[in-house]
C-alpha positions in Angstrom: 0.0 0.0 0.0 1.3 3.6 -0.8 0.5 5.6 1.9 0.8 9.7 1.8 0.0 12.4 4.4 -3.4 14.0 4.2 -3.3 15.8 1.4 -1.3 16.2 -1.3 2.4 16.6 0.0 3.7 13.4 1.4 6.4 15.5 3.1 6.9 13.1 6.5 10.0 11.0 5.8 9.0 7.4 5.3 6.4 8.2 3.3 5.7 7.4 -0.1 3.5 9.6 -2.4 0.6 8.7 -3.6 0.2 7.1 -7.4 -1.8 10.5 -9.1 -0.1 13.1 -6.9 3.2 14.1 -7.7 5.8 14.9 -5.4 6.2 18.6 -5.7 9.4 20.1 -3.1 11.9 22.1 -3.3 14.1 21.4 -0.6 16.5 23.8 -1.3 14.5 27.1 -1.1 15.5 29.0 2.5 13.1 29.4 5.1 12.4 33.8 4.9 9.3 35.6 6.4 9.8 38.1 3.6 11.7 35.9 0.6 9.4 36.7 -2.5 11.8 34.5 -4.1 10.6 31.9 -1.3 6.8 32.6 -1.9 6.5 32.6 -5.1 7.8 29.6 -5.7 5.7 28.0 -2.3 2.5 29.7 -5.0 4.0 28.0 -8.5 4.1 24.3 -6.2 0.8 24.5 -4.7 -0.5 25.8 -8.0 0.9 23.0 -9.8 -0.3 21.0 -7.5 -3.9 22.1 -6.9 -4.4 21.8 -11.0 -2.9 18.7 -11.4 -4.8 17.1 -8.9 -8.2 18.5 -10.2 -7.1 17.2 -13.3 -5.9 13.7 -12.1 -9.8 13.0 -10.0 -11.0 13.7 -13.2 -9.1 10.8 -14.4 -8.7 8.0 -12.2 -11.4 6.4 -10.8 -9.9 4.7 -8.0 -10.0 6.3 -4.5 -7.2 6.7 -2.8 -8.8 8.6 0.4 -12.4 7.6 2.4 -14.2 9.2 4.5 -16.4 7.8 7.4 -18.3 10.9 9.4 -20.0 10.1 12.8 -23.0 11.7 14.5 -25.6 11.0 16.9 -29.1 11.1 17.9 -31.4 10.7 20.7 -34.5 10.2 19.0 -34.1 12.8 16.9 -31.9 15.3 19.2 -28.4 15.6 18.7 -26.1 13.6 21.2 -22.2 15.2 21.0 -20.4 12.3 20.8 -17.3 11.8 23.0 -16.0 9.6 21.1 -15.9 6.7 18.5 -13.8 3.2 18.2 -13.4 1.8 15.0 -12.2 -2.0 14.7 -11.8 -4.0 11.8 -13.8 -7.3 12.3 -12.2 -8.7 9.0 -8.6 -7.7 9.2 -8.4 -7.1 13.1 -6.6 -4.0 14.7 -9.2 -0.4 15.2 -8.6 3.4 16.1 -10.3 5.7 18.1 -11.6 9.2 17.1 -12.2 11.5 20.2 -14.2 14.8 20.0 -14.8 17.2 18.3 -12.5 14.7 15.4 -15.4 13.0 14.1 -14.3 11.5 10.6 -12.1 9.3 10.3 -9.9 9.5 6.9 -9.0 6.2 5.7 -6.1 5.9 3.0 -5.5 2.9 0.3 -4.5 1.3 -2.5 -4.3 -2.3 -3.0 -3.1 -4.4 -0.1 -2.7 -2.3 3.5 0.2 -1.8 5.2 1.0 0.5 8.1 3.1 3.6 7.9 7.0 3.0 8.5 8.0 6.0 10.4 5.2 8.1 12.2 8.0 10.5 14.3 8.7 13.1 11.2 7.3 16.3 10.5 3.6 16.2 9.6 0.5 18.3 9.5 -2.2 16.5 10.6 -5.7 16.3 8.9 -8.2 19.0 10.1 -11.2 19.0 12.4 -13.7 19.0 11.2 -13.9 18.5 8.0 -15.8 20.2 5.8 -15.5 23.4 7.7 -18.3 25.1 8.5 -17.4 27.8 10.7 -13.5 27.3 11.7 -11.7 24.8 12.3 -8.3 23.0 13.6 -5.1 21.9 12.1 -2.0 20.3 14.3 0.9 19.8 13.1 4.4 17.7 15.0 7.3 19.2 15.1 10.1 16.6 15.4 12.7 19.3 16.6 12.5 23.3 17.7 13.0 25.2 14.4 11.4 27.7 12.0 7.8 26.8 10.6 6.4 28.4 8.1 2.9 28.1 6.8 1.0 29.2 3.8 -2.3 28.4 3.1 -4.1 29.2 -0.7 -6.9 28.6 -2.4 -7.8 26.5 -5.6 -6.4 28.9 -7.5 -3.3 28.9 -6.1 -3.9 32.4 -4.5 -2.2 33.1 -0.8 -4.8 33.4 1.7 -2.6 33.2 4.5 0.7 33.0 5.5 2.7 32.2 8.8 6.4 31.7 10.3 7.4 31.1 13.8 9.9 29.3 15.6 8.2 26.2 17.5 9.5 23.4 19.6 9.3 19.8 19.4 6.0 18.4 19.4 2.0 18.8 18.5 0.8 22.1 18.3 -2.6 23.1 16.8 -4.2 26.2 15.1 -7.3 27.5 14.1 -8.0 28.4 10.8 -11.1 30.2 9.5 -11.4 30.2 6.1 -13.1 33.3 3.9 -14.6 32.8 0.5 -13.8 29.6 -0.8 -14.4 25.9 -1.1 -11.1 24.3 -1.2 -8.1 25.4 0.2 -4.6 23.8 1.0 -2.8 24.7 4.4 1.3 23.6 3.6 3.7 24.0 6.1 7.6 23.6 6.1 10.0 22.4 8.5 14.0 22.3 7.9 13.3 21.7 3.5 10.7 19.1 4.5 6.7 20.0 3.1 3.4 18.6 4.5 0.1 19.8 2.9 -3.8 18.9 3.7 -6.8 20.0 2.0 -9.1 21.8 3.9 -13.2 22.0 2.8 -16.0 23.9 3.3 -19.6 23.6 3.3 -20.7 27.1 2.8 -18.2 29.8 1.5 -18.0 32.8 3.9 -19.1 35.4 1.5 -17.1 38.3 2.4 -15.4 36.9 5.3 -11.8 37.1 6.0 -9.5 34.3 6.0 -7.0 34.1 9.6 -4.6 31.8 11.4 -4.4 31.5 15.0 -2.0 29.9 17.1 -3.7 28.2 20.0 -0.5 26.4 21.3 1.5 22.8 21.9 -0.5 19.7 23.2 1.0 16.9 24.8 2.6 15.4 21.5 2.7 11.4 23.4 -1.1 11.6 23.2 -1.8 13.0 19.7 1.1 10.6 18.1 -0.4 8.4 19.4 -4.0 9.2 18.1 -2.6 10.1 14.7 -0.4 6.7 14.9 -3.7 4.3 15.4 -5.7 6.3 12.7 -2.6 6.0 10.1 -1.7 2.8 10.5 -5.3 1.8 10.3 -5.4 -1.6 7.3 -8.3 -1.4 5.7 -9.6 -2.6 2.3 -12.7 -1.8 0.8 -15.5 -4.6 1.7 -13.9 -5.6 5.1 -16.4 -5.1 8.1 -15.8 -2.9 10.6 -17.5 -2.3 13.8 -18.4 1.6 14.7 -18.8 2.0 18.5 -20.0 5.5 19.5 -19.5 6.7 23.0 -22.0 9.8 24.9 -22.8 10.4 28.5 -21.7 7.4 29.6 -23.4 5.5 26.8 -22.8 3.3 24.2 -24.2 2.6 20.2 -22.7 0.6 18.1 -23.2 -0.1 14.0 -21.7 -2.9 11.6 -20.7 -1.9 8.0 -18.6 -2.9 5.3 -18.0 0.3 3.4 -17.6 0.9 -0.2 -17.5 4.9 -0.3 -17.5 8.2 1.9 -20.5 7.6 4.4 -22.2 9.4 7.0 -23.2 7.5 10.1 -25.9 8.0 12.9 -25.5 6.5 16.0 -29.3 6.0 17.9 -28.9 6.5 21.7 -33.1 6.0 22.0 -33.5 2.4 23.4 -36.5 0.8 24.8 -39.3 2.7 22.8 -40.8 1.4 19.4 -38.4 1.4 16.1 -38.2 5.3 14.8 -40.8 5.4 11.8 -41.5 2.1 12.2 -43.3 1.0 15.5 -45.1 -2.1 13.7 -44.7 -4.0 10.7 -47.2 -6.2 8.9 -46.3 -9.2 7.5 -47.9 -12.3 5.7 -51.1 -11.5 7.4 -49.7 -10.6 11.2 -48.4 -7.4 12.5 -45.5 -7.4 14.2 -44.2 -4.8 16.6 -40.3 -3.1 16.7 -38.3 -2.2 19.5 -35.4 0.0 19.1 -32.1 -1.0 21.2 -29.7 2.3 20.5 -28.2 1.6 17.1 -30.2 -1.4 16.2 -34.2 -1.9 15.3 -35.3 -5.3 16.2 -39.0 -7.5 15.6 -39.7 -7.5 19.2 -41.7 -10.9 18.7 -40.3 -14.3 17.1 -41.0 -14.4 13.5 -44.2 -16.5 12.8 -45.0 -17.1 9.3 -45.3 -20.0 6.6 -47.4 -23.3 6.9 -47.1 -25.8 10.0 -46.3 -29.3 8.8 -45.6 -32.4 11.4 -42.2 -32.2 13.2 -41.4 -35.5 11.7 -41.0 -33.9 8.3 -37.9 -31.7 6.8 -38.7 -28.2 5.6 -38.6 -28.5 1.9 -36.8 -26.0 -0.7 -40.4 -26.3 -2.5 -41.4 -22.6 -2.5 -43.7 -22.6 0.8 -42.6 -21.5 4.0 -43.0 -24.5 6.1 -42.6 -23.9 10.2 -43.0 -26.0 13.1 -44.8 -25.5 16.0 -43.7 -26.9 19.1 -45.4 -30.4 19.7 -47.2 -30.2 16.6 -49.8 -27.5 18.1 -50.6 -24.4 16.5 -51.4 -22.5 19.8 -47.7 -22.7 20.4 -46.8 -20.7 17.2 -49.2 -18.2 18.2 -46.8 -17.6 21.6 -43.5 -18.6 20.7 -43.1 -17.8 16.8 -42.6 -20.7 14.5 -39.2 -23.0 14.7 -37.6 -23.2 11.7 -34.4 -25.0 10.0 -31.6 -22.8 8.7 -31.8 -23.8 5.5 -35.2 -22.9 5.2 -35.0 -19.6 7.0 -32.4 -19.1 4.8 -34.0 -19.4 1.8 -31.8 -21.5 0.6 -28.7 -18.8 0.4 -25.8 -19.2 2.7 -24.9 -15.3 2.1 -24.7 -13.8 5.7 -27.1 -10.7 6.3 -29.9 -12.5 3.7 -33.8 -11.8 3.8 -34.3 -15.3 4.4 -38.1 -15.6 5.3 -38.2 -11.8 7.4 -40.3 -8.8 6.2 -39.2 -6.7 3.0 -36.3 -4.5 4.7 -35.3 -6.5 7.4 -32.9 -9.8 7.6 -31.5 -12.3 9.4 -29.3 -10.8 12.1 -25.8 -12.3 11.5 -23.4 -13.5 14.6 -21.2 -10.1 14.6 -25.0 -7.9 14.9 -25.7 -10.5 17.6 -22.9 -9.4 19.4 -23.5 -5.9 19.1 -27.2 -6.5 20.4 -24.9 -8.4 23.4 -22.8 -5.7 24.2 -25.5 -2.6 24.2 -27.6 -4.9 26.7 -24.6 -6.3 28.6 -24.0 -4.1 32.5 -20.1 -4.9 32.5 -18.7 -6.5 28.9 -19.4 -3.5 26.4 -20.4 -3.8 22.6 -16.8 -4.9 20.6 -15.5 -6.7 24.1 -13.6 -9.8 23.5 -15.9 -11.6 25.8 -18.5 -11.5 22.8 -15.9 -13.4 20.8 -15.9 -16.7 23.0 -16.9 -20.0 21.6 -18.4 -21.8 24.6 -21.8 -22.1 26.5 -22.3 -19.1 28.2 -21.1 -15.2 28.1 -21.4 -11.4 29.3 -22.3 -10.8 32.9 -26.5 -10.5 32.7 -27.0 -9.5 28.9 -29.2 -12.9 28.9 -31.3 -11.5 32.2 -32.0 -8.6 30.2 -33.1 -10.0 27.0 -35.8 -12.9 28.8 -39.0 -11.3 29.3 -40.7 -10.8 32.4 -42.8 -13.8 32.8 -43.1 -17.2 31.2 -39.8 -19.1 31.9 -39.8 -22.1 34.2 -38.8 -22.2 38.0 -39.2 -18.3 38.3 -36.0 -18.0 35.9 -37.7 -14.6 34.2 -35.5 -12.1 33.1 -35.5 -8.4 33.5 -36.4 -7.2 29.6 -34.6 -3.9 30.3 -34.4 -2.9 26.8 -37.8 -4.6 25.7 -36.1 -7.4 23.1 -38.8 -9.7 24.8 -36.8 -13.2 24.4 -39.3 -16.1 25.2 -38.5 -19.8 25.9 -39.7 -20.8 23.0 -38.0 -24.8 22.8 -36.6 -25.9 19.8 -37.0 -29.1 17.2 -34.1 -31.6 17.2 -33.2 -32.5 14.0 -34.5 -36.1 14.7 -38.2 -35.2 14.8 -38.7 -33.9 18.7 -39.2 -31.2 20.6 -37.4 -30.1 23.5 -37.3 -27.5 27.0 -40.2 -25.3 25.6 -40.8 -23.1 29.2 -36.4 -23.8 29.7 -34.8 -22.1 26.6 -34.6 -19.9 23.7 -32.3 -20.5 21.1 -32.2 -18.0 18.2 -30.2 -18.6 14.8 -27.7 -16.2 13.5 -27.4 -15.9 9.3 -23.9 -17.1 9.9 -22.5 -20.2 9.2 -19.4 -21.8 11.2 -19.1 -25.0 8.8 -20.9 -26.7 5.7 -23.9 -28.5 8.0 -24.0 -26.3 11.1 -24.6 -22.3 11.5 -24.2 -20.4 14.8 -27.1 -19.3 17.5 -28.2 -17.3 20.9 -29.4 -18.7 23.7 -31.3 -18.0 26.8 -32.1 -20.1 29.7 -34.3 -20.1 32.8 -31.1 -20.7 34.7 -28.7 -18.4 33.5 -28.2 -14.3 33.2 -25.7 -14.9 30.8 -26.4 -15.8 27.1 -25.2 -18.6 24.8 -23.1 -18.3 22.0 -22.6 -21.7 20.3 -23.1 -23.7 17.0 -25.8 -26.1 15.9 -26.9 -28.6 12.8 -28.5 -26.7 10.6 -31.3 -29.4 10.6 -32.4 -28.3 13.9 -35.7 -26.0 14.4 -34.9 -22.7 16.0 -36.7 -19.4 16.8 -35.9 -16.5 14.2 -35.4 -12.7 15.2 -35.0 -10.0 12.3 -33.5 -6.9 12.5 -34.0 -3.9 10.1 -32.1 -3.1 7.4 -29.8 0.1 7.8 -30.8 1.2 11.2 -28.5 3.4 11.3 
């Protein structure tokens, strides 16, 4: 992977430029507040640069730079996040954004690596970004020397310039920008260039461009911030978990992003799904229950045609279901039990419809785990705990997924978030039916080999919840969540 700083001068050494930017320096050129030798040719580089890049996104197709923005809501009033963890469910390894840095700038091409040498001179991407009103830029200093900054426009126009002697480390300004969409803020250290593009929203008709130095910051912590977000490996299509932290809070999200996106985080939990409170479906109407990031059915899913639970779910273009000891009335207050293949649909792709509503799927084991965490008092969403392979897991996330009433030997749960779990039994793949009252075992859209798929369960018994796998003959209770959430 070719990895360049965040914009279009790869100036920190170790770097290498990027493919369709150019490296543009001129390491020679002395360091003078008032050299117009000096400026004008800092104005001829970021000229050339600023026109060949317009001309090279014109060109190539491939993105080189991604960027994933973060907000949240509380049924539809803003939450300021404090801050966001990223992790990378398919490649391993995350990064954390704290506020008010709220997008997180992700750089590839080809095969990720991390960056070689994160100690050199470097100016740091913006926040946030697009500007609306002002905003931030820090820069690290690797020893005390003269800076000097110069930020222009699109055209190549000074808007601003800067020098001052600083001293090693991070130290930040705040820049607001006048009339203008795109501007690039390049500083210089000892010959060595580092450039970022700075956007804005709305250009401030009439406004007046300025710089202000707000001062050093401890450079341990924001190397290592910058460190994590750089050396971030990410290829397009990999999954990654979003985990947004506010007031003590915590949301999480699953994606596997192809482009610039915008998330929400939802911090509204225990309340009907927001727009959706019911659904109807194949002649029932179900109802939703929102648990932060994540809309859920709040009952079992119930649809298709009973047969006898000495027969196999067919691939035969009914629904078939079973109901536990071949009685109907048990459908009615449990949900059906289906096999995976047939809630499937007869698709092994994780995620699928299978048999839920139009707009919802089959939850797969990573949104399961999610679902885990946000419910969980003492293993957060993106814990390792959610990870383990063995009976039971979490602290009480199981207590307070069981409903109130209706399990066996007082073993109710608490239903602090409203997900409403029943002991619903299952079907063993040999024709019986077993522990309706005892358990509830849910399956996931994931597979963990050819003939057997993963699943949830509760028990009368237990606060914790099950994480473990199961033939894929077997009859088990189906949940769906809703499609984008977020």
């Amino acid at each position: 992977m070719f990895k360049c700083s965040q914009g279009l001068h790869p100036g920190a050494e170790g770097w290498s430029p990027c493919p369709i930017f150019p490296l543009l320096s001129a390491p020679n050129l002395p360091i003078l507040a008032n050299s117009n030798q000096y400026l004008s040719a800092m104005l001829k580089e970021i000229t050339l640069i600023a026109l060949f890049a317009t001309i090279s996104l014109s060109l190539f197709s491939q993105r080189l730079t991604m960027e994933l923005t973060f907000t949240a809501e509380n049924n539809g009033d803003y939450v300021q996040l404090d801050s966001i963890n990223v992790m990378n469910l398919t490649q391993g390894g995350d990064t954390t954004l704290y506020y008010p840095d709220t997008v997180l700038f992700i750089y590839f091409v080809g095969i990720p690596e991390p960056s070689k040498n994160l100690s050199g001179f470097q100016v740091f991407q913006n926040y946030p970004n697009p500007v609306a009103d002002r905003t931030t830029v820090s820069l690290y200093i690797p020893e005390k020397d003269k800076v000097s900054i110069l930020v222009t426009d699109i055209l190549g126009r000074m808007i601003v310039q800067s020098e001052r002697v600083l001293n090693q480390g991070t130290h930040s300004f705040r820049f607001t920008p006048g009339n203008g969409n795109l501007f690039f803020f390049t500083a210089r250290w000892r010959g060595n260039g580092s450039s970022i593009k700075i956007l804005q929203t709305e250009p401030n008709t009439g406004g007046t461009s300025s710089l202000e130095y707000l001062g050093d910051e401890d450079p341990s912590l924001q190397l290592k911030t910058m460190q994590a977000i750089q050396s971030f490996s990410f290829t397009p299509g990999d999954e990654l978990l979003y985990i947004g932290f506010a007031n003590g809070l915590e949301s999480g999200m699953l994606d596997a992003p192809q482009e610039s996106t915008t998330y929400t985080f939802q911090f509204a939990t225990n309340l009907p799904c927001l727009g959706t409170p019911t659904v109807e479906y194949e002649g029932q109407v179900y109802n939703t229950i929102q648990i932060f990031s994540q809309c859920w059915l709040k009952e079992n899913l119930n649809v298709g045609t009973m047969i006898m639970g000495n027969q196999n779910q067919l691939n035969n273009g009914i629904i078939e279901k079973y109901c536990y000891n071949n009685d109907t009335s048990k459908c009615n207050i449990y949900g059906g039990l289906y096999q995976w293949r047939e809630m499937m649909q007869y698709t092994t792709q994780q995620g699928a419809r299978g048999i839920c509503p139009p707009g919802w799927h089959i939850p797969t084991d990573e949104e399961w785990k999610v679902l885990e965490g946000a419910v969980d008092s003492q293993y957060g969403i993106g814990d390792p705990e959610w990870d383990h392979y063995y009976e039971y897991r979490g602290y009480d996330a199981g207590m307070n997924l069981k409903t109130t009433s209706g399990w066996n030997e007082n073993g109710n749960g608490a239903d602090l978030f409203g997900f409403s779990g029943v002991p619903g039994g299952y079907h063993g793949h040999l024709g019986y039916f077993y522990n309706v009252g005892d358990i509830g075992k849910w399956w996931t859209s994931t597979e963990s080999d050819d003939g057997n798929a993963w699943y949830r369960g509760l028990y009368y018994d237990k606060p914790e919840v099950s994480r473990y796998t199961s033939h894929k003959g077997w009859g088990l209770s189906v949940r769906c969540v809703r499609d984008d959430a977020n």
